[in-house]
GULO-250270 format. One record per atom (N, C-alpha, C): y, x, z. Coordinates in steps of 0.1 Angstrom, whole numbers, plus 5000, padded with zeros to 4 digits. Last residue first. Layout:
BEGIN
YXZ...
//
This chain:
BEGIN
304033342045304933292051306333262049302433552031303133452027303733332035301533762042300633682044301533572036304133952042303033982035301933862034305833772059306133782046305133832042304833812088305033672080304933712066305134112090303634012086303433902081308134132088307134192075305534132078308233972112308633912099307934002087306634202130306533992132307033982117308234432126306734392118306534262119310734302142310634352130309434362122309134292161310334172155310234202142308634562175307734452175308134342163310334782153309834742170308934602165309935082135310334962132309434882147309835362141309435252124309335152128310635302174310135422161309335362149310335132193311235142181310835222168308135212205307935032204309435072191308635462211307835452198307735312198310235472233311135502219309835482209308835332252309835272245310435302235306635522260306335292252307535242245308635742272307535702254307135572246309035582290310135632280309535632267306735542303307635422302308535442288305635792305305235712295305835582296307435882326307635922316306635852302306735722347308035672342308535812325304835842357304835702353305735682340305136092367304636072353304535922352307636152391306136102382306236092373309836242395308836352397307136282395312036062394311636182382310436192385310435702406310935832408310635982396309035482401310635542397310935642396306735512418306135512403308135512395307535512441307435632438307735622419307735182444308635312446308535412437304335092423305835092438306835192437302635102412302435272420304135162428302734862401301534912405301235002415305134922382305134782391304034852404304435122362305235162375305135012388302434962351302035082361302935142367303834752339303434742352302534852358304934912319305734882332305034832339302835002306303635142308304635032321301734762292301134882302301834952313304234642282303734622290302934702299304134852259305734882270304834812279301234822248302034992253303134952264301734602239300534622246301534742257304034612220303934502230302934542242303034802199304434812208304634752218300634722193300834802202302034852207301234502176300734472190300634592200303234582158303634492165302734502178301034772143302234812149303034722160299034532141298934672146300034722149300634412117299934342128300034452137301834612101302634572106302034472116298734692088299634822098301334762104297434492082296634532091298234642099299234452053299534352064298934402081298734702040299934652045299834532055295334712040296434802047297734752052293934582029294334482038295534592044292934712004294334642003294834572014291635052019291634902014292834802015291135262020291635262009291935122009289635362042288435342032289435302018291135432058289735562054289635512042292035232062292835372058292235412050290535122079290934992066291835152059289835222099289035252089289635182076292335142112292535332111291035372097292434882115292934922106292635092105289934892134289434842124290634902115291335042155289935102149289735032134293234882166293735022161292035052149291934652171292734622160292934782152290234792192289634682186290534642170292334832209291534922205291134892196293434592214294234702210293434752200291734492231291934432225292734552214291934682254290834642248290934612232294334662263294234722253292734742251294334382270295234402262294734522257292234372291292034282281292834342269293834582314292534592302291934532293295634402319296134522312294634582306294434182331294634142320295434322314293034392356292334302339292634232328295634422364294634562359293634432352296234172372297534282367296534392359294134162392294734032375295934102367294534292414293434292408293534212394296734232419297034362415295534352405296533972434297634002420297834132415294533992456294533962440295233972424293534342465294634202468294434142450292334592463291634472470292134332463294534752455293334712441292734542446295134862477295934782468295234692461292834892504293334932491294434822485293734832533292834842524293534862511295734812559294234822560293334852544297734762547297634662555295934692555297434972519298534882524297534772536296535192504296235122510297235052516295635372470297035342478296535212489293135412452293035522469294435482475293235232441291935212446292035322455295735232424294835072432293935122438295235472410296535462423296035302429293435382389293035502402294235522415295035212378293535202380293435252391297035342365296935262377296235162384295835542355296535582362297235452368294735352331293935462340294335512350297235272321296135172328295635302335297835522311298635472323297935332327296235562289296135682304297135612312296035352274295035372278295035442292298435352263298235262272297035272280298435592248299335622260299035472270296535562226296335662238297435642251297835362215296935312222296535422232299835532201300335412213299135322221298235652183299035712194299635622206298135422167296935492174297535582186300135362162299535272171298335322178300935552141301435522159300835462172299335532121299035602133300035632145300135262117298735222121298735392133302435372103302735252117301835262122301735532088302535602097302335522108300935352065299635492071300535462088303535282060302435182065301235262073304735512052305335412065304135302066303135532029303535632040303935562050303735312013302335342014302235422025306635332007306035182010305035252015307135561993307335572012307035432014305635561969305435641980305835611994307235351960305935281961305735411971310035441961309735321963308235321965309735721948309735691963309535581971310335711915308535741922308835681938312435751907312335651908310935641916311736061893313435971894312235851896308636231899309536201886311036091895307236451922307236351914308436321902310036551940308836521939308236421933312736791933312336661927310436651932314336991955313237011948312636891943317537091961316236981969315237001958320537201981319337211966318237121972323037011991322437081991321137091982326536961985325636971984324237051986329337161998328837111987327337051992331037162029330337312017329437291998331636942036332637052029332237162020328836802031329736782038330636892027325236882029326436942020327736912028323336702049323536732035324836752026323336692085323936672070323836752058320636502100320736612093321936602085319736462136320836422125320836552115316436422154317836502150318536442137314136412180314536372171316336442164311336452197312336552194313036462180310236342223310336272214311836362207310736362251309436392244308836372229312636182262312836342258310936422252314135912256312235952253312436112252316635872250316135832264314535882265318036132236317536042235316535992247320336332215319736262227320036172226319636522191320136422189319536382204320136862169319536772180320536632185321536872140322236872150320936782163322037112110321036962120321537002134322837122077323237102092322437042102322737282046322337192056322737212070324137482035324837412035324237232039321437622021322837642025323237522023318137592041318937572028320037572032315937592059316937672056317837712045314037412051314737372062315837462066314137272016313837412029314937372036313336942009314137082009313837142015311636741987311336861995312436961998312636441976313136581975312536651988312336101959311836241969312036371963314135861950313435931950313236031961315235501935314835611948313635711949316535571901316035491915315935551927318035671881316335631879316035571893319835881900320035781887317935741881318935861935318935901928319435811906318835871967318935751953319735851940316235971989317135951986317535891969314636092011314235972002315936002001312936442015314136362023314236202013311036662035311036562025311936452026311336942049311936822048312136742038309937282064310437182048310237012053310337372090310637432080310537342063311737182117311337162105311637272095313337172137312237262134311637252126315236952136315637032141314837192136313536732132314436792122314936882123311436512145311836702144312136762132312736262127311136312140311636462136315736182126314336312115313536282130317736012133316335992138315536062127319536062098319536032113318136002119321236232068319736092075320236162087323636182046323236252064321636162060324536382016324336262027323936292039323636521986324936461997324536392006321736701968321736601977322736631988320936831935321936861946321636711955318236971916318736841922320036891936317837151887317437131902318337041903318837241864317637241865317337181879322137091862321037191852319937151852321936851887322536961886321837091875321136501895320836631885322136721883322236401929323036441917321836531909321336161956321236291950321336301934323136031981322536021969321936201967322035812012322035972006321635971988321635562016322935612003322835712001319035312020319135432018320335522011318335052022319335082033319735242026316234982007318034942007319034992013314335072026314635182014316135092010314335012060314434962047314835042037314635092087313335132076313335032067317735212104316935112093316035132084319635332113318635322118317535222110321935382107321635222110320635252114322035662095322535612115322535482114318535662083320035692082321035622099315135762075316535652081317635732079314235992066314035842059315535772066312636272064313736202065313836102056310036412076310036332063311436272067309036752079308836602082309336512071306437022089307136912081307536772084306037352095306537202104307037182091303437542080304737502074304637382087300937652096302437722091303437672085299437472095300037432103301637572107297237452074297137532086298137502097298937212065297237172070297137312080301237292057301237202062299837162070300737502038300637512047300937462057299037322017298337402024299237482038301237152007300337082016299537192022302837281989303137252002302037192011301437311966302737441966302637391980299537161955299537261958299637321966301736931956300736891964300237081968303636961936304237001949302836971959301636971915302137041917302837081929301336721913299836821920300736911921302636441918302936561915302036671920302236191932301336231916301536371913301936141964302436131953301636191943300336091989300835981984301235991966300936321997299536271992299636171985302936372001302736431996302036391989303436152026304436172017303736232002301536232045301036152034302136112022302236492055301536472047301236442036304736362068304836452056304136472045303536202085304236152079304436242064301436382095301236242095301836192079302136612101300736602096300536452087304636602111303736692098302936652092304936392129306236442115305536492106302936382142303236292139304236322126303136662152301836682153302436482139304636882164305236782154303936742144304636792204304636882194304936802177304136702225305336692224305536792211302136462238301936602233303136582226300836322257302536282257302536392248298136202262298836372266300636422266297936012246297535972261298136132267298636072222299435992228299035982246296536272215298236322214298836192219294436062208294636162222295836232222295635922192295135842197295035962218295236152173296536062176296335972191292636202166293236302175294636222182291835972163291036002168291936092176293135932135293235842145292835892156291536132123293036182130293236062136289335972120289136122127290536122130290435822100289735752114289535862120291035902073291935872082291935862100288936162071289336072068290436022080288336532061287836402071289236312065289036792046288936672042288236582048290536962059289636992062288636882054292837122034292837122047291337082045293637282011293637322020293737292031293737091988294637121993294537182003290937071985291437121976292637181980290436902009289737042011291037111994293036672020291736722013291636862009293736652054294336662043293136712033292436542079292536432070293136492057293736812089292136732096291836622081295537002094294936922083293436862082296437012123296836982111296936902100293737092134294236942132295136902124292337292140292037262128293137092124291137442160290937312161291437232143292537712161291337672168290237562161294537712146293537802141292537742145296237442150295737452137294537602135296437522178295937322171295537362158297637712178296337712180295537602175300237682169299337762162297937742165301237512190300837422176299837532169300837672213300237542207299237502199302437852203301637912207300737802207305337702198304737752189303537852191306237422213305437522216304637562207309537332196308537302198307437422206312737302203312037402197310637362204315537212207314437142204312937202203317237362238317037352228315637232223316537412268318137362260318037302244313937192282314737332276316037272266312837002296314137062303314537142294311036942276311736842280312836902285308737152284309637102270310837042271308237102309309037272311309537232295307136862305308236872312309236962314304736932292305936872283306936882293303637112312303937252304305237102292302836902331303337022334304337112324300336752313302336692315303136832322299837062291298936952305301036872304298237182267300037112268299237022279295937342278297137432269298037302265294137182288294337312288295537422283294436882278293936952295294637122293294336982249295436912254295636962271291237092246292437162243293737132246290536842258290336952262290837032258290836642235291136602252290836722261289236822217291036762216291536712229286836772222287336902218288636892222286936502228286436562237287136672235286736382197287836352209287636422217285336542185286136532181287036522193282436402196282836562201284436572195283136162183283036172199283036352205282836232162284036202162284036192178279736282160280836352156282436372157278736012165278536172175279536272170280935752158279735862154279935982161282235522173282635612172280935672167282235202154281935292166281935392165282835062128283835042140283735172155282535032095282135052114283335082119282334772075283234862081282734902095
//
């Protein structure tokens, strides 16, 4: 299994750390952040997909994307976290994706994945519900055979950008079991309601399905019962590429309080000098040293298909929700005062370490799905 980056994937990151610099700097998520609405930067995202291609970086050439492997979008994730990139770079590409991919139906693979890869279709994947729970038990949205097509009743809650989502793969129970439904994001008698949230960079929303007006249409993916092994295999991809994303964000706030130790002087000399600051920045480099090292090996355990997947993406999820919040608070510890204050960016990767240490599931929670996969 390699582990080092190839010349190729090193212009990869570079390209992408430079399209980010240039076109979503923290300047332009904060002008995101203040607006009334959810609505993504649709001059962006288009470019991410004409320019650069990211989209569908990992989605296969058949299906109209680029066919690279897991470890290249690690690659981009990885820099969408250190950028705070506020787009639905994680809902689409990621989650929706692999929804897709995941399944047997060539036919909805076709019909939706291509424009999911240019990056004309926002997709995401509605899973939880207002418990908030990534457990498929947890799931009541039912959904009714109606003739020829499927009606679906119910809410999900926390959609990653549900709000803008033109198709919404939704899990719900179905007679045969739990299944998947692709709906259009402009279907009668759906509702979405933006949802606040302490991570405003993090567009999340409540969807209702039907209420007074009936039901809404949904499109069967795959066959009654298929979703159980699809969204097992999807949420695990999903956790590893958070982590990738959660290693980029521990990486730029070590780096940012790296560089505030070495020009903030107190009592004649740098901060950096004194020793508790100097052991604060090595053991935060140990950590995500260390990070890096787990994100790389599972992002190829992806690539390559291999059965260590389930247990490698709830290890990895656990450590970089722990690595990440730690980073992210002692870089405000680090900057003092200020590092509180709106008008840094500290405290906006604090908010991030925190809604994604929750997002599919927090530290605790993978702790016991690793016990249990290893047999514990």
């Amino acid at each position: 299994m390699k582990l080092a980056m190839s010349t190729e994937q090193v212009e990869l990151r570079d390209s992408v750390r430079r399209f980010l610099a240039d076109l979503a700097p923290l300047t332009r998520v904060r002008e995101l952040m203040a607006a009334d609405d959810d609505s993504t930067d649709a001059a962006v995202w288009a470019a991410a997909g004409s320019q650069l291609g990211l989209p569908g970086i990992a989605i296969p050439e058949e299906y109209g994307g680029a066919g690279f492997s897991f470890a290249e979008q690690a690659i981009i994730l990885e820099e969408l976290g250190a950028a705070l990139y506020t787009g639905p770079y994680l809902a689409s590409a990621v989650l929706a994706a692999n929804a897709l991919l995941a399944c047997s139906d060539e036919g909805a693979k076709h019909d939706l994945l291509p424009g999911i890869a240019s990056g004309e279709t926002i997709a995401t994947l509605a899973f939880t519900e207002d418990d908030g729970s990534w457990e498929p038990d947890a799931i009541r949205l039912a959904a009714v055979k109606q003739g020829d097509g499927w009606v679906l009743e119910g809410h999900k809650s926390f959609v990653l950008d549900g709000s803008t989502a033109g198709l919404i793969l939704v899990a719900g129970q179905a007679e045969g079991g739990l299944s998947l439904f692709a709906v259009d994001g402009r279907a009668a008698g759906l509702a979405r309601q933006p949802l606040a949230a302490l991570d405003q960079t993090r567009k999340l929303a409540r969807l209702e399905f039907g209420g007074v007006s009936g039901g809404v249409s949904g499109r069967l993916i795959g066959s009654p019962g298929d979703a159980a092994a699809i969204l097992a295999k999807v949420l695990d991809v999903a956790a590893i590429a958070l982590a990738a994303e959660q290693l980029g964000g521990a990486q730029r706030v070590l780096d940012m309080a790296v560089e505030y130790a070495k020009i903030r002087h107190q009592f004649g000399r740098p901060i950096g000098s004194f020793q508790a600051i100097k052991h604060k920045c090595a053991d935060l480099l140990l950590e995500v040293e260390s990070l890096r090292s787990a994100v790389l090996y599972a992002a190829a355990a992806v690539a390559e298909d291999s059965p260590e997947v389930p247990v490698l993406a709830s290890l990895v999820k656990a450590m970089a929700s722990d690595v990440y919040f730690h980073a992210a608070a002692e870089n405000i510890q680090i900057h003092g005062g200020i590092g509180f204050t709106w008008e840094h960016d500290a405290h906006l990767y604090f908010k991030r370490a925190k809604s994604s240490e929750l997002f599919l599931g927090d530290g605790n929670y993978h702790r016991e799905r690793l016990a249990t996969r290893i047999g514990l």
